[in-house]
C-alpha positions as CSV (number, residue, x, y, z in Angstrom):
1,X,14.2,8.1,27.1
2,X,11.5,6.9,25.3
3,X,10.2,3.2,25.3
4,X,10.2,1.2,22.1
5,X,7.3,-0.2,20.3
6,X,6.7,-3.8,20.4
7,X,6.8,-5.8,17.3
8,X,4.4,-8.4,16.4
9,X,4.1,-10.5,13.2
10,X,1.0,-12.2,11.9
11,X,0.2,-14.6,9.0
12,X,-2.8,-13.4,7.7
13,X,-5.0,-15.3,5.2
14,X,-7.7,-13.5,4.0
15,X,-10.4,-15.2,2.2
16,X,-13.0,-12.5,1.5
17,X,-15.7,-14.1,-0.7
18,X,-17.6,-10.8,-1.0
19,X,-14.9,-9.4,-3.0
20,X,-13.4,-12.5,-4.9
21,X,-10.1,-11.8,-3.3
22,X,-8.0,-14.9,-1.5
23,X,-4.9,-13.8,-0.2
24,X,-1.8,-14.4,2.4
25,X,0.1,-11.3,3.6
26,X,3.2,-11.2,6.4
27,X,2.7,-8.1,8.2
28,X,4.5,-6.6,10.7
29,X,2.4,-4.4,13.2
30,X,4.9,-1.9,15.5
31,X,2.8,-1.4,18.9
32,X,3.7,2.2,20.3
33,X,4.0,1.8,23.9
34,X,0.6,4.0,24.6
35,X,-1.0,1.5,22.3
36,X,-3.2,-1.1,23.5
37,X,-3.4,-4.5,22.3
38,X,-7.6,-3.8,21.8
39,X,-6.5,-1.1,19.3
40,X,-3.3,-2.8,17.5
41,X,-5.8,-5.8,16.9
42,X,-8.3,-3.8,15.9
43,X,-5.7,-2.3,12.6
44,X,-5.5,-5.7,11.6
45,X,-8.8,-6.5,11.9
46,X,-9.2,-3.3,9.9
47,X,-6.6,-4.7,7.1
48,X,-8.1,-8.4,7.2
49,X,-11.5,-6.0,5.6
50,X,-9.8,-4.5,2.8
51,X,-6.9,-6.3,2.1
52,X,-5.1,-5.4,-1.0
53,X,-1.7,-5.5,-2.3
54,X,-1.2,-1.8,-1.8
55,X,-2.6,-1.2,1.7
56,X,-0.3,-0.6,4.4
57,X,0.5,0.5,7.7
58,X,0.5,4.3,9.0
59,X,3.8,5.1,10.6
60,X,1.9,4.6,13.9
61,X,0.2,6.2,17.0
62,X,2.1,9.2,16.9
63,X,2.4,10.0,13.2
64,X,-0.4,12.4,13.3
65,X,-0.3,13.3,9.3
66,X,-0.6,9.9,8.1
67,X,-4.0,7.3,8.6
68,X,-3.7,3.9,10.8
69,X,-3.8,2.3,7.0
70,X,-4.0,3.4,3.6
71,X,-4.3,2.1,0.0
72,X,-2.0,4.5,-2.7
73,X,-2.6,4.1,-6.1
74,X,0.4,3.5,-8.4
75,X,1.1,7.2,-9.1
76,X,0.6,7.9,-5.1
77,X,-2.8,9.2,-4.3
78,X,-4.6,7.8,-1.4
79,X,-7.2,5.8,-2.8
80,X,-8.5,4.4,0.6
81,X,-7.8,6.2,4.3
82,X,-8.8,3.7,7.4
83,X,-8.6,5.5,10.7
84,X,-9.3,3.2,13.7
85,X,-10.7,4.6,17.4
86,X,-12.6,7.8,17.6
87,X,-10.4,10.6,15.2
88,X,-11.8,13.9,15.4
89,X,-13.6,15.8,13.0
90,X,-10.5,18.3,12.0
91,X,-8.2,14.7,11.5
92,X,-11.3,13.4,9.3
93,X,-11.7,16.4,7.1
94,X,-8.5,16.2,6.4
95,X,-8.9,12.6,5.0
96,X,-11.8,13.8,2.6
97,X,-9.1,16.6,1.1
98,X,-6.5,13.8,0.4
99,X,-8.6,10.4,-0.3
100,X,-11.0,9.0,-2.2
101,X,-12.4,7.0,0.0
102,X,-12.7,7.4,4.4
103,X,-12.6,4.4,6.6
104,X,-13.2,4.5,10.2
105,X,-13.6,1.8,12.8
106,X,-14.4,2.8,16.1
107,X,-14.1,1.1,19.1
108,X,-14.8,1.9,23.0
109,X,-18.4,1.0,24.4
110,X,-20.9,3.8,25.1
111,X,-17.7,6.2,24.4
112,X,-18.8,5.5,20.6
113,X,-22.1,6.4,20.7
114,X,-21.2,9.8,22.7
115,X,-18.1,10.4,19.8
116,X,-20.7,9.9,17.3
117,X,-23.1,12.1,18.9
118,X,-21.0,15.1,18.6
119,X,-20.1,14.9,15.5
120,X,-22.7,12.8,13.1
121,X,-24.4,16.1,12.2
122,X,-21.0,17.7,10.5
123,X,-19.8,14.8,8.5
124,X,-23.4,13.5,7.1
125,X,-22.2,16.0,3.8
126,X,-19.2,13.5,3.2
127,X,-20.4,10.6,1.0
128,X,-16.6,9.2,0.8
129,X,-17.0,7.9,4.6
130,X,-18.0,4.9,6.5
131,X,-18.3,4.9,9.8
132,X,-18.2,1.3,11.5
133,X,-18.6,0.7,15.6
134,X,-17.2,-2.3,16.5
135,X,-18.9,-4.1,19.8
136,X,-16.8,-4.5,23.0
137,X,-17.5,-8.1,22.7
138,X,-15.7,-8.0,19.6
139,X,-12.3,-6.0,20.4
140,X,-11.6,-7.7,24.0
141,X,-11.7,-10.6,22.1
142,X,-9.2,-9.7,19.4
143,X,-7.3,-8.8,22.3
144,X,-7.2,-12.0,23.7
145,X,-6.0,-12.9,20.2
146,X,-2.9,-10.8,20.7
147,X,0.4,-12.2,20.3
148,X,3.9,-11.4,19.4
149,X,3.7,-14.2,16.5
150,X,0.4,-15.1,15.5
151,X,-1.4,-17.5,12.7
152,X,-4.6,-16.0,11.4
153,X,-7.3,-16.3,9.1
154,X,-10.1,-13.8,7.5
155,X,-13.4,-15.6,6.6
156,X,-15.9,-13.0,4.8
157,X,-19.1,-14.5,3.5
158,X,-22.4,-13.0,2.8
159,X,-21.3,-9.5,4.9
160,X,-20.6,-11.7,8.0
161,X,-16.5,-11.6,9.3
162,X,-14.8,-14.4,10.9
163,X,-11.9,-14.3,12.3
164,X,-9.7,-17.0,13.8
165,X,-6.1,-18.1,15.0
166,X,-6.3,-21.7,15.2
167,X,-7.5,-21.7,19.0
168,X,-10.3,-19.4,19.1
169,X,-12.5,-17.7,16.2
170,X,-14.9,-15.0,16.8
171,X,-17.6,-13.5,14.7
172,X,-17.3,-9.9,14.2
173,X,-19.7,-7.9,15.5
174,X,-20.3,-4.3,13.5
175,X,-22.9,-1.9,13.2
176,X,-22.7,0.7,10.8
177,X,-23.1,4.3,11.8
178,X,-22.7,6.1,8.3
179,X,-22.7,3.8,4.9
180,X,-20.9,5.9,1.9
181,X,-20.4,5.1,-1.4
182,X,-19.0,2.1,-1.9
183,X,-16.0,1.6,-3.7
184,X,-14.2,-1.5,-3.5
């Protein structure tokens, strides 16, 4: 029998000054059982970036045709895909066919800069993708964050990313391993 996911709620204000957009959204995050807390933080870390009214949730861990988030337009096509960890290169070509735009946050330590290693040379032809590490520093601390109800608010100024829950805020730390076009 299989074990359930774990539901978690947060109140997320965003106010994301680089964009103009100010914003509170209710989200529900479902945490498969073989997901760690590092990586469901790290999805709403990844929505507190590019909030929008449209972008939503994957159907999880083990929905392997669908991104950890997305952005539709109104008629259905996938305007932004956001994958979060270290997808592989078949899973990100994919994306390019089927989006405009390719997000991916990856986490992990030195296990980045190998993942990157192997496969910087074949996606350098995409210019829809961004490729963003995000420091160990940064995700243990968002894990720390982790609860099953939690208060939090987005600060984005001047390309810096705050992030706090009333207790504790932390800077986000991110270095970017492939800039593409951007398009928000």
């Amino acid at each position: 029998m299989a074990l359930p996911s774990t539901i978690h709620k947060a109140d997320l204000n965003v106010a994301d000054m680089d964009r103009h957009y100010y914003a509170d959204h209710s989200l529900t995050l479902a945490r498969h059982p073989s997901e760690t807390e590092e990586r469901m933080m790290v999805r709403l870390l990844a929505f507190a970036l590019h909030a929008h009214e449209r972008l939503e949730f994957g159907r999880g861990i083990s929905t392997t045709d669908e991104p950890d988030l997305w952005q539709r337009d109104l008629t259905g096509r996938i305007e932004l895909w956001i994958e979060v960890g270290q997808p592989d290169e078949r899973r990100l070509r994919k994306a390019f066919g089927q989006s405009e735009r390719v997000v991916v946050y990856a986490y992990g330590g030195r296990s980045v800069d190998l993942w990157w290693g192997k496969i910087e040379r074949e996606l350098a032809r995409y210019d829809n993708l961004e490729v963003v590490a995000l420091s160990a520093e940064t995700t243990e601390a968002l894990a720390a964050m982790s609860r099953r109800t939690m208060q939090l608010q987005a600060m984005v100024q001047d390309g810096e990313v705050w992030l706090g829950n009333g207790d504790a805020r932390i800077a986000i730390e991110r270095t970017w391993l492939m800039r593409g076009r951007v398009a928000e």
